[in-house]
C-alpha positions, 0 to 999 in steps of 0.5 A: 232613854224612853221616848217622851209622851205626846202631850195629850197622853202626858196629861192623861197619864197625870189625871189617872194619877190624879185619880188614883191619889183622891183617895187619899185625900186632897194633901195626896193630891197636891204633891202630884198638881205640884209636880206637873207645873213645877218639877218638870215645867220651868216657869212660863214654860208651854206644858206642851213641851214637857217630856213627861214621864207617866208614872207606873199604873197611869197608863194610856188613856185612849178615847172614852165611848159613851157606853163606858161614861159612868158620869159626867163633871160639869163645872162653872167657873168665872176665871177673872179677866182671863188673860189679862186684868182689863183695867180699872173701869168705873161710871162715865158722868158724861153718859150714864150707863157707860163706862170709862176705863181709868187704868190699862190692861194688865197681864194676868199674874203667872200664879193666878192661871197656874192655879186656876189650872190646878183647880180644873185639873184636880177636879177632872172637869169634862165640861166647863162653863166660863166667866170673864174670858178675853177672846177665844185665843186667850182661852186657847192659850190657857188652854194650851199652856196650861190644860196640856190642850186637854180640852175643845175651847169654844167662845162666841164673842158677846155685849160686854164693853170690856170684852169679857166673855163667855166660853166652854172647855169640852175634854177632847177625848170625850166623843161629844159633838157640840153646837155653840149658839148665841142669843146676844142679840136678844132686845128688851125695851128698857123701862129705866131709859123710856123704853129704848131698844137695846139688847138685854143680856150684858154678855150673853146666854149662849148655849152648848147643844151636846150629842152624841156623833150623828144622832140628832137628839141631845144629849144634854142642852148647857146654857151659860151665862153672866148676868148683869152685875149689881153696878147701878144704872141710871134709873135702875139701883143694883142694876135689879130691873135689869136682872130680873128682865135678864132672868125672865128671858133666860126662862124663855130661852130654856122654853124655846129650847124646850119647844124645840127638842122636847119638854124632857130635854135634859136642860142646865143653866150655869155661870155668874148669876151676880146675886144670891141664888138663895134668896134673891127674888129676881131668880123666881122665873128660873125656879118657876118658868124655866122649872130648874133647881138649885144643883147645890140642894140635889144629890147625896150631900146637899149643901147648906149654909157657908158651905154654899158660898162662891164668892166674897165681896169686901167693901170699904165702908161696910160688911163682908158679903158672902153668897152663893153667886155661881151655880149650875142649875138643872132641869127636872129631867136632870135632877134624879140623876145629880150625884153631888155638887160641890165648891172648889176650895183653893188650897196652900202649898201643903194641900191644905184647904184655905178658909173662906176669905174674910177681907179683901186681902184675904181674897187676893190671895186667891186666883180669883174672886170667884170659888169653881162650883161643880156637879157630878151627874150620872152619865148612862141615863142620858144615854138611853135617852137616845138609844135607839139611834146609839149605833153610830156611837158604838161603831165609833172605836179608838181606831180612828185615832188622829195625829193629836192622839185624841180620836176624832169624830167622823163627820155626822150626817145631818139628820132630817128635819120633819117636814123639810122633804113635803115642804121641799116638793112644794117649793119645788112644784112651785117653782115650776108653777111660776116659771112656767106661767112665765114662760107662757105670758114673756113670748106673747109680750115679746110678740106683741111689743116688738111687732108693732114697735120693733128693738128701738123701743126697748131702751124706753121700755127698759126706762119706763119698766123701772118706774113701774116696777119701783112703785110695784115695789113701794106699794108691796113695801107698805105692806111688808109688816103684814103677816107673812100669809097675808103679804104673800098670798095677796100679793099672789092674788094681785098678780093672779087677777092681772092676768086675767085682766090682760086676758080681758084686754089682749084684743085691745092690746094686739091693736095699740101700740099704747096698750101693748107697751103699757103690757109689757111694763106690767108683765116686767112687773109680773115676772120679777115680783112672782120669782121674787115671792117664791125665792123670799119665802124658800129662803125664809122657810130654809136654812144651813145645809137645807139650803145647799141641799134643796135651792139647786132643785127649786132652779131645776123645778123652774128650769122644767117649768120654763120648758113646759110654758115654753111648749104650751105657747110653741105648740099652741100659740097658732091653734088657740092665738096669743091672747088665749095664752094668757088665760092658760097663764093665769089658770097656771098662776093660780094653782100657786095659791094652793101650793102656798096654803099647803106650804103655810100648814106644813110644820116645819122649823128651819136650822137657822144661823140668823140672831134675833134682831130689834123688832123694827118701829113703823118708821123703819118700813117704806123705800127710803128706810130700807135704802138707809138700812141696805146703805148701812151694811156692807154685806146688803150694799154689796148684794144690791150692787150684785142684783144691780149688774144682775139686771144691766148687764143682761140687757144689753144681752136682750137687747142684742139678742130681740134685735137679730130676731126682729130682722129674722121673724115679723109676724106675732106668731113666728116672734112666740114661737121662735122665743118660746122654741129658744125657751124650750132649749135654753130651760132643757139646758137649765134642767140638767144643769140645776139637777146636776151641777148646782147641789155639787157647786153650793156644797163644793165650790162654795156660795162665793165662787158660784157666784162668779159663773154668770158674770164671767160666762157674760164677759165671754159672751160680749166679747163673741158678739163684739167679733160676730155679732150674728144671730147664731153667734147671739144665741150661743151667747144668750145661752151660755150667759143665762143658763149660769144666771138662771141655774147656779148664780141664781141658788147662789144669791138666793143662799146669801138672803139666809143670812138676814133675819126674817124681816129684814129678809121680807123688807130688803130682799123685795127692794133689791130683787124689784126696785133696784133690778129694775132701776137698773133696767132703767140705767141700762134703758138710759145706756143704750138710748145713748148708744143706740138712738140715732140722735146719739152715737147709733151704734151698730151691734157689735159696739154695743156688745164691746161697751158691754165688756166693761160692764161685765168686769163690773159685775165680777167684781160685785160677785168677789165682794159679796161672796167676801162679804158673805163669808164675813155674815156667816162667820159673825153669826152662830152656828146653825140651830138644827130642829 
């Protein structure tokens, strides 16, 4: 006997029957949907297991090209809880607007999906939009047991408190790439409830952006929806404020995406509208804003009158209603191009259309309460929209077939974003500006603290940075609501004119001891808060893979800078003296100014993965909002704890390592020199270490394992140290510490900020990168006074690295759960929203 056909080729064979048979109508069809379930699948049985006999002209069907689509079906359908009834649901009188469930979930009965399948399949649909779906592995039961897994599934989990969501069937051998995006966590201020903040779509509006393989340009964007029901809420009859609030966003939405892939962009919205298309005026925004039509009023045979109707409702005090609750709206770039729409009427046994139902017992003989509403669009013009660029699809054959027997897609490159490569080279130039001048003022802050006050000091100066650099970080919280502009080109400014008053004051600070230490708290401050400004906005302006692609070179731009402010006070240090340095390192700050400007006018929209979050009230800035806010995200505290060993562990490293140079070099020139000569290595290192290995570690290793590379290369460096705790010993540990630390942990934490929206971003990531990196400076100052100081234990060197190893582990074990925890943030967000 011939051997039985894989099940994707069973199904293809079936629809070409299918296909074959609609000429002569649907009572010629019936008897094929019937065999398909019925005679060979014994009941509850997978399709998958069938051993299908295709019958003769069916043929096999391999993987459509583009080129050869002459139309597109795409269809709505609201399924009905599928997989399961959720229960009786009704108003909660203890919380007006909530619900409470009155009766348990239920399965589905057999007949009802079975049928809900037949109608898919007998109208061949290529895309589905779907109401009520229970979860993504309910959708892909169905689609297993029931489509043959004909079909791609797609759902992003939304609002609603049963869980009925929304979601997508793609056909598999249709070579599409698809991009799911959500907008659940779009807010309104709700005026029923006294303009509390809450989120507006019930479910969702998420989105299919549709391409074709490795082109950038979409073919078509598909919007669906659920939009609330008319259940009443308090203050707000049939739930109508809301509906039109939602339908008024939906027009936004349907803008947005306008904006971003052009006004002509082929455009539908499909799905439950939970009210009559044909009348209902909280549907004025989509036909006036958004500019879409009616798919049922397009084509050659517009529908009128019953023939519209889509689903049925049968109170038991009152008269039946009928309306045209579903549909599939189109953009006017669509319009010309919709053959037909049309409505699924479910049929008898015989083939036979049912009637409308016209009781609710009527309609319980149906699947569901809903009819599928579909439309048929010429397929070749939305094609050439994009094809200059359609190479990539036509080299695209059924050769590259896969084990499922449906092609797969080779993977697209992603396709530049305009703007990202001048915005990029920015970035990086001023990347290299704010080390550099970093590099300049650290060694004359080294020479002049630790010639006059020597190592001991440092456990104060740890202590005392940490308060100055926590109010720093208040008084930049204040400001944060600030445009983005004015927040970070003051702040700029603030920093710039520090350093030419410091210049001012060096005479007065080589000879005070007072005056030196208060410049060392302040260059803490300068040093952290201009890196934090460069990595807050290269984190704000890029997104996705931009991110994986270009924060490695921004590391190497500043491993450069580090090596050129490192030569600029090596070799100049003795001809200019260090107080002139400062003057260098300022006229190199404020050449960032202008690469900032540049940066602002450059036009440039980053794919991004972060949901649209609550618009934050005055009373959600300030240090003990943004500590509540990090404290209550596991992903945030995990990020705070990461930055918070990021400073304490490599200062017990600092502390070691200025304690061995002290004893080997005492003047203020020997000190600069020999710490910018280290600088000078240790950069050289950074460069070739960002230029070569972070791009390969972000894209390769991942986000999580890079992470791990500075705590464990510190856990090795102690323990050297704790063994021979010399000067070379000291430095071979630096190095090997921070080249990770400055390199490719430090693209990695950066990578992780991606994740939180853009105010968020500028609250939090200021707070954890100044207040809590110097807090636990402070921590590591109180540490090692105690260890140290001679009133306390005074240990020597290599006890101090040993009571490092401990911390050490602490700190790999902060980077294991932040890398869980970012992984747990990219997966709960949408996938990235490309330009």
């Amino acid at each position: 006997p011939a051997a039985p056909a894989a099940p994707a080729e069973a199904l293809k064979a079936f629809t070409a029957e299918l296909t074959q048979a609609k000429p002569g109508g649907d009572a010629a069809a019936a008897p094929l949907l019937g065999r398909f379930f019925d005679a060979e699948v014994s009941k509850g049985a997978p399709v998958n297991a069938v051993a299908a006999k295709p019958s003769a002209g069916g043929g096999n069907l391999l993987q459509r090209s583009l080129a050869s689509l002459k139309e597109l079906r795409v269809g709505t359908y609201n399924v009905l809880n599928l997989m399961e009834k959720v229960g009786k649901h009704v108003p909660d009188p203890a919380n007006p607007g909530k619900m409470i469930k009155v009766s348990e979930r239920t399965p589905k009965e057999e007949w009802q999906l079975r049928e809900q399948a037949k109608a898919i399949l007998e109208l061949n649909l290529d895309v589905v939009a779907l109401q009520e779906v229970e979860t993504i592995a309910a959708l892909d039961e169905f689609n297993q047991r029931y489509l043959g897994g004909a079909y791609k599934t797609m759902l992003i989990e939304g609002n609603d408190p049963r869980g009925i969501d929304i979601a997508f069937l793609v056909k598999k051998d249709i070579p599409f790439s698809v991009e799911q995006r959500s907008h659940k966590g779009e807010t309104w201020n709700d005026p029923t409830q006294g303009g509390a903040q809450t989120t507006i779509f019930s479910r969702d509006l998420t989105s299919l952006v549709v391409r074709a393989p490795g082109i950038a340009k979409p073919l078509f964007v598909l919007l669906g929806t659920h939009f609330k029901s008319k259940r009443d809420r308090p203050g707000d009859p049939d739930s109508e404020v809301l509906r039109t609030a939602q339908m008024k966003r939906a027009a936004e939405v349907a803008a947005r995406y306008k904006a971003e892939f052009g006004d002509d962009v082929p455009l539908m919205l499909a799905g439950d509208f939970n009210g009559d298309l044909n009348g209902g005026p909280e549907f004025a925004p989509l036909w006036g804003e958004a500019g879409l039509t009616n798919s049922l009023d397009l084509g050659d045979k517009p529908l009128r009158g019953e023939d519209r109707v889509t689903h049925t409702y049968h109170p038991k005090d009152g008269p039946s209603h009928f309306a045209q609750m579903d549909g599939v709206l189109v953009s006017k770039s669509l319009a010309g191009l919709v053959r037909r729409a049309e409505i699924y009427r479910y049929k008898n046994p015989d083939g036979t259309v049912k009637p409308i139902p016209r009781t609710y017992k009527e309609r319980e003989k149906n699947p569901s309460d809903h009819f599928p509403l579909f439309m048929t669009l010429d397929f070749q013009p939305l094609l050439r929209r994009i094809q200059t660029t359609l190479s990539a699809v036509e080299a695209f054959g059924p050769e590259v077939q896969g084990r499922s027997g449906v092609t797969e897609v080779p993977a697209a490159k992603p396709a530049a974003v305009p703007g990202e490569r001048k915005l990029a080279v920015l970035g990086m130039l001023w990347s290299f500006l704010a080390i550099a001048s970093m590099y300049i003022v650290m060694p004359v802050r080294s020479a002049f603290l630790l010639t006059q006050h020597g190592p001991d000091v440092l456990p104060w100066v740890f202590m005392a940075s940490a308060v100055f650099t926590g109010l720093a970080a208040w008084a930049y919280g204040k400001f944060s609501r600030r445009p983005r502009a004015q927040l970070i080109g003051g702040t700029l400014a603030v920093l710039g004119l520090g350093l030419v008053g410091w210049w001012l004051a060096a005479p007065v600070a080589m000879a005070s001891a007072p005056v030196s230490f208060a410049f060392s708290m302040w260059t803490d401050a300068f040093s952290i808060m201009s890196v934090t400004l460069f990595w807050t906005y290269a984190a704000d302006r890029f997104k996705g893979e931009a991110v994986k692609s270009w924060f490695g070179f921004f590391a190497a731009a500043g491993a450069l800078g580090s090596i050129v402010g490192s030569g600029v006070t090596r070799y100049l240090v003795a001809a200019v003296g260090a107080p002139s340095l400062l003057l260098i390192a300022a006229a190199t700050f404020a050449a960032i100014g202008l690469v900032f400007w540049a940066m602002e006018k450059t036009k440039y929209e980053a794919p991004s993965t972060a949901q649209a979050a609550p618009a934050p009230k005055a009373s959600d800035y300030g240090a003990w909002a943004t500590a509540k806010l990090i404290a209550a995200s596991p992903f945030l505290l995990a990020l705070a704890g990461l930055v918070f060993f990021e400073r304490l562990v490599p200062d017990f490293m600092q502390y070691l390592f200025n304690l061995q140079a002290q004893q080997a070099y005492t003047t203020k020139e020997a000190m600069a020199a020999f710490m910018a000569g280290f600088g000078m290595i240790a950069g050289a290192a950074s460069l070739v270490v960002s230029a070569v290995a972070t791009r390969w570690m972000l894209k390769t290793v991942g986000v999580g394992k890079t992470l791990m590379s500075a705590p464990l290369m510190s856990l090795l460096g102690f323990a050297a140290m704790g063994v021979a705790p010399t000067l070379p010993v000291t430095i071979g540990a630096n190095l090997a510490e921070g080249l990770p630390r400055y390199t490719v942990f430090k693209a990695a934490k950066e990578a992780t900020y991606t994740t939180a929206d853009k105010d968020v971003m500028y609250r939090v990531k200021a707070y954890i990168e100044m207040f809590v990196y110097r807090f636990a400076r402070g921590i590591a100052g109180l540490i090692l006074l105690f260890l140290t100081g001679p009133a306390f234990l005074a240990w020597g060197p290599s006890a101090v690295a040993w009571a490092a190893v401990p911390l050490s582990l602490a700190w790999v074990y902060v980077a294991w759960r932040v890398a869980r925890e970012h992984r747990r943030a990219e997966a709960a967000k949408p996938p990235a929203r490309p330009s």
